[in-house]
SEZARO-112505 format. One record per residue: residue in one letter; y, x, z of N, C-alpha, C, O in turn. Coordinates in steps of 0.05 Angstrom, whole numbers, plus 5000, padded with zeros to 4 digits. Example, Ala and Ser with C-alpha at 12.3 -4.5 7.8 and 13.67 -1.06 7.14 Angstrom:
BEGIN
a488652645156491052465156493452645156493452855169
s495552575142497952735143500152585157502352685161
This chain:
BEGIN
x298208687863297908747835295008667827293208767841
x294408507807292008377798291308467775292908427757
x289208587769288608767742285808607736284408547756
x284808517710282808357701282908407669284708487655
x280208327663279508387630279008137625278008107602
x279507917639279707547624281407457629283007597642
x282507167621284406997634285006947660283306967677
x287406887665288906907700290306717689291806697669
x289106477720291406227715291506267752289806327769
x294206197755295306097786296705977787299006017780
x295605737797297305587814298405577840297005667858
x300805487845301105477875304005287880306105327867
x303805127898305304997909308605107929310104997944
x308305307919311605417928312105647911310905737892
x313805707921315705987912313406227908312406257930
x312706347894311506547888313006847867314606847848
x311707047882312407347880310307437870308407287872
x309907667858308007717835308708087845311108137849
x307108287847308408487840307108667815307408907812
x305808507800304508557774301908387762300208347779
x301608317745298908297732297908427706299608497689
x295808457704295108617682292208587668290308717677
x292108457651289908297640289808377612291908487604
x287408327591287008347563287208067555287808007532
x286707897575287107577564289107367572290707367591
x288807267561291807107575292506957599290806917616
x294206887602295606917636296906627635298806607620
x296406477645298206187660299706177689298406157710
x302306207689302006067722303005887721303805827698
x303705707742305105457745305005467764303105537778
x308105357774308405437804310805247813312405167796
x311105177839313704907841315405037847317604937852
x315105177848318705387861318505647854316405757849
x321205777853322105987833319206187835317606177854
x319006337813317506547819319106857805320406897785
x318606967818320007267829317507457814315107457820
x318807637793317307877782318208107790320608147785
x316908307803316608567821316008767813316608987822
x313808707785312408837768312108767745313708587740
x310508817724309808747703307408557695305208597705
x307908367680306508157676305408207637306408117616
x302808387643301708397623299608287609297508307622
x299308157583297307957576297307887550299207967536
x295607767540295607687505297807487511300207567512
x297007177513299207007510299706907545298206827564
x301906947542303306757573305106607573307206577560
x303606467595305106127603306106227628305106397643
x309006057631309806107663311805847658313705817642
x310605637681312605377684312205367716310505417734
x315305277712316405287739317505057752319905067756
x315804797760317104587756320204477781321604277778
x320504637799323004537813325604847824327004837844
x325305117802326005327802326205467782325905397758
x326705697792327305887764326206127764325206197786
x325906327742324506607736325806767740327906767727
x325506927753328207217753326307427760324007387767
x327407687758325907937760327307987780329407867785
x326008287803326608377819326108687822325708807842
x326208797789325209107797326709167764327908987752
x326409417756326309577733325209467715326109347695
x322909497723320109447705321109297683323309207687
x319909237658318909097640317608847652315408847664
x319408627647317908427671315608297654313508257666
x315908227625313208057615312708237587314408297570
x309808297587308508487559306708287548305708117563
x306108287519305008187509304708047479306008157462
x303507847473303207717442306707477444308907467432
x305407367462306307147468308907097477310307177459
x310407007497310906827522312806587518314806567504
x311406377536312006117527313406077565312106167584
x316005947567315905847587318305647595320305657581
x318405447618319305257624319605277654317705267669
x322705307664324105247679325805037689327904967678
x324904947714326904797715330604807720332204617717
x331105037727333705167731334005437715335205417693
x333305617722334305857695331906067699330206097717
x332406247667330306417663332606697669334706697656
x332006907687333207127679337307047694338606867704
x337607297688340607197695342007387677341007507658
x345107427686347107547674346307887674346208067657
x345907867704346808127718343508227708343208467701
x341508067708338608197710337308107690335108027697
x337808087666335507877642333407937646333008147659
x330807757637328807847634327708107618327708077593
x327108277626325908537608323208397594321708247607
x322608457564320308337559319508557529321208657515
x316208617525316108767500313708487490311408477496
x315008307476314008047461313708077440314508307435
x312607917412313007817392314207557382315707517363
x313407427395314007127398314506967428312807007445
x316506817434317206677446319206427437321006387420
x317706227464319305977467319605857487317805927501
x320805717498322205577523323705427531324805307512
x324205377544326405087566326905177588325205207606
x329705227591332005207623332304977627334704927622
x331204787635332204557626334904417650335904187648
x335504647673337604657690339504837683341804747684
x339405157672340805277667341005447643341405347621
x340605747646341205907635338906087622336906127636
x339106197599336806467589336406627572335906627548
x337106847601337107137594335607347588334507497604
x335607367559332507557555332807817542334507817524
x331508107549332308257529330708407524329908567542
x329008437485326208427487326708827477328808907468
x325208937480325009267480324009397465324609617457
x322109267457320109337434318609307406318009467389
x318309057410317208917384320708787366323008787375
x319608707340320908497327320008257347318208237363
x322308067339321707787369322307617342324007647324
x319907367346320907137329320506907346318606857361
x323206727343323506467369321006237350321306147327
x319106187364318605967358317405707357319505687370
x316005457355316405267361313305197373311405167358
x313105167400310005127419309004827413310404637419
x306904797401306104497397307904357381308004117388
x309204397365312004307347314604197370316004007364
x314804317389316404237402319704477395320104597374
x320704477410324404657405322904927420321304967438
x324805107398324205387398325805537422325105767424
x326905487432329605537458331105297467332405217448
x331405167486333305007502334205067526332605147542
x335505057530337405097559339704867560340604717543
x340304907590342504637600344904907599347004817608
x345105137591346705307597346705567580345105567561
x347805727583349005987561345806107554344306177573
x344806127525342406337520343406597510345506587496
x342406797514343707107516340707137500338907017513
x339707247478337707357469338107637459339507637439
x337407887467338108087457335808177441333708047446
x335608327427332608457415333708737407335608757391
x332508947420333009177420331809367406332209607408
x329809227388327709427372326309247353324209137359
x328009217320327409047302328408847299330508797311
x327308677282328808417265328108167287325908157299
x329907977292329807767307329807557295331907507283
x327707387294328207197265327806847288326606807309
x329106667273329606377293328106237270329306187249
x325006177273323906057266323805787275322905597262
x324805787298325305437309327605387328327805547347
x329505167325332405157336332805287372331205357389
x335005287372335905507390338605307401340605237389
x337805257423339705017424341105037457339805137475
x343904927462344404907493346004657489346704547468
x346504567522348004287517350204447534351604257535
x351404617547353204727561352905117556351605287568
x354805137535355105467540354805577515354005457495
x355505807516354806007491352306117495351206207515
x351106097466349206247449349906487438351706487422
x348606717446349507027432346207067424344607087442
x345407087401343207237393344807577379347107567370
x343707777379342807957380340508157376338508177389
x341308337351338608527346339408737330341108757312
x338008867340338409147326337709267298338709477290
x336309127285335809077261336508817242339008827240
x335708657232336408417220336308097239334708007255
x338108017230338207667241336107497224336907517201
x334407367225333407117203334206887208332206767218
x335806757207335406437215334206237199335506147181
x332106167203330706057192330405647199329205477187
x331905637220332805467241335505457249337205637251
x335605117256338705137266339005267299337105287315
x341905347303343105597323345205307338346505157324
x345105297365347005127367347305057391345405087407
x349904917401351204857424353404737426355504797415
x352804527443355204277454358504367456360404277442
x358604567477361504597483362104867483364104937495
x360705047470360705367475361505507443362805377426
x360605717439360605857418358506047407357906227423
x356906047380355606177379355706457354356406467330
x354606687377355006907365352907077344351407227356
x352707087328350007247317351707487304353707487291
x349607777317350207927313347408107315345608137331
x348308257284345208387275346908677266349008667254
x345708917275346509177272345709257239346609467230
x344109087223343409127199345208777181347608727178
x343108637173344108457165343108117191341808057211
x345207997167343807667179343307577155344807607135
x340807437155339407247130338906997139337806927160
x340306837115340006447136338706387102339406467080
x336906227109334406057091336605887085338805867097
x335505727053337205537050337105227056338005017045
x335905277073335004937092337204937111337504757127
């Protein structure tokens, strides 16, 4: 467990396990093979790319806290059985092998677009739940294999297109859904 009041970047050349970090500043890792959360990964904004693996949690915990999180997989974020636990504001990312499973606890979550690039991609099903507030798709939300289910407990925004090749997509807001007229 790594506790710090600046930025935390790690790199490392294999598979990496984490059983927490906990910082006031923001957090990078990059890593070539899957990396495994044990604990909580707390920080202003976080990066986590994974260039030949995938992200999954391995505990209870709240796996990522923070402003931020931006990240890129090469195979999948999160799974069916275990999504990622996260208390975010903003996020964006790429499965660019599989699947991603996220389900945020706390904040309102708005998807959206890192360097003007796509606000969600996956090669496979995105599951977004938001369990506390309005979930708004400020930048497209996209798969080339699978269903899209966004999810929230307060309001939907789509403010961006929602979409997928051969699947189905679900939006479901416990209050309303609001789509911009773009």
């Amino acid at each position: 467990n790594a506790t710090s009041s600046g930025d935390v970047f790690i790199r490392t050349y294999r598979a990496f396990t984490t059983t927490g970090i906990d910082t006031t500043g923001d957090i990078s890792i990059d890593a070539t093979d899957t990396v495994t959360v044990q604990g909580s990964i707390i920080g202003n904004d976080i990066l986590i790319d994974v260039e030949t693996g995938r992200i999954v949690r391995d505990s209870n915990d709240v796996t990522f806290r923070g402003n931020e999180l931006e990240f890129y997989a090469s195979q999948y974020f999160g799974t069916a059985a275990s999504p990622i636990l996260t208390e975010i504001s903003r996020l964006s990312g790429i499965a660019s092998g599989g699947a991603v499973w996220l389900e945020n606890q706390l904040n309102p979550l708005t998807i959206i677009s890192p360097l003007g690039g796509q606000g969600l991609q996956a090669a496979g099903p995105i599951d977004i739940r938001n369990r506390n507030g309005n979930l708004t798709v400020n930048s497209s939300v996209s798969t080339s294999a699978g269903n899209v289910i966004l999810t929230s407990s307060e309001n939907i925004v789509l403010d961006a297109a929602v979409a997928t090749s051969t699947g189905y997509v679900t939006i479901e807001a416990d209050e309303d859904v609001l789509m911009s007229d773009d």
